[in-house]
N, C-alpha and C positions, 0 to 999 in steps of 0.2 A: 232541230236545226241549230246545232250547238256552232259548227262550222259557217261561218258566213264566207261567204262568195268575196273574195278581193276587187271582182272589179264592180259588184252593183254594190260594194261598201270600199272605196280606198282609204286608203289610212290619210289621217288628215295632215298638216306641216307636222304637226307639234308631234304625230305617232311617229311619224316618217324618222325626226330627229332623236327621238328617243329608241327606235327600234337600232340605227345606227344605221351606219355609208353603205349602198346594197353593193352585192357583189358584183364585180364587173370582169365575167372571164376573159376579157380581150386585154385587161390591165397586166402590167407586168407582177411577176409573181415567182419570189423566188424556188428554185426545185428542190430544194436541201437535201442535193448532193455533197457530202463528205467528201472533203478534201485534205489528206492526209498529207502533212508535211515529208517530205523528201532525204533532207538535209541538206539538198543541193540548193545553192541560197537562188542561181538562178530557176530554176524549175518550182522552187517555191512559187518564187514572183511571181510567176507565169499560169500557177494555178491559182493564185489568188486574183490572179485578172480575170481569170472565171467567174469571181463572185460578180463583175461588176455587169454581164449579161443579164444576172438579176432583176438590176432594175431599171431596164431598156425596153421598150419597146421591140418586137421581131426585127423590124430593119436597124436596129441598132446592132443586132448581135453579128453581123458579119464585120464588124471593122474588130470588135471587143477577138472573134475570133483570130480573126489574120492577126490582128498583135499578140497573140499567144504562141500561134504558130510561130512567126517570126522570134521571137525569144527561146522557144525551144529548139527550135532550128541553129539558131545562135549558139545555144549550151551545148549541144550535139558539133558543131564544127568547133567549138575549142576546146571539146574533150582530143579532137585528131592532134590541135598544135599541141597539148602537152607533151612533153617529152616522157616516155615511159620509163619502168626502173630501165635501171644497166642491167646490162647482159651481165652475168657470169661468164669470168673466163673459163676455156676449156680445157678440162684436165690434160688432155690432148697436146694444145699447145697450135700455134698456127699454120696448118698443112695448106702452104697455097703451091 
């Protein structure tokens, strides 16, 4: 009987604290997903607010999500307003 039974022997305060904090699967816990910089400084941001789902609570992660959303959303409509390069003229010349 080398193994003793946990519940007809619990461990006492003093094992308890020295064993260390027990695990609590329902605590937040980060997923250590890699998160690769971009260089786009917006989409950066945006993934780094990923990290902060981390250490939230499940009903926490839909607000951390929608504002990711919304900044990449963001970076995407003003990639449209930039103005693109200039055309090249046509060798052609203007046929209207």
């Amino acid at each position: 009987m080398d193994d003793p039974d946990p519940v007809a022997h619990p461990q006492t305060p003093r094992e308890a604290v020295e064993a260390g904090p027990a695990h609590d699967p329902a605590a937040p816990a980060p997923l250590g997903v890699p998160r690769t910089p971009t260089g786009d400084a917006a989409v950066d941001a945006a993934l780094e607010r990923l990290g902060d789902a981390d250490h939230l609570a499940t009903d926490g992660h839909v607000e951390v999500y929608e504002d990711v959303h919304r900044g990449l959303r963001d970076a995407l409509t003003a990639l449209d307003a930039r103005p693109g390069p200039p055309v090249p003229p046509s060798p052609y010349g203007n046929r209207s």
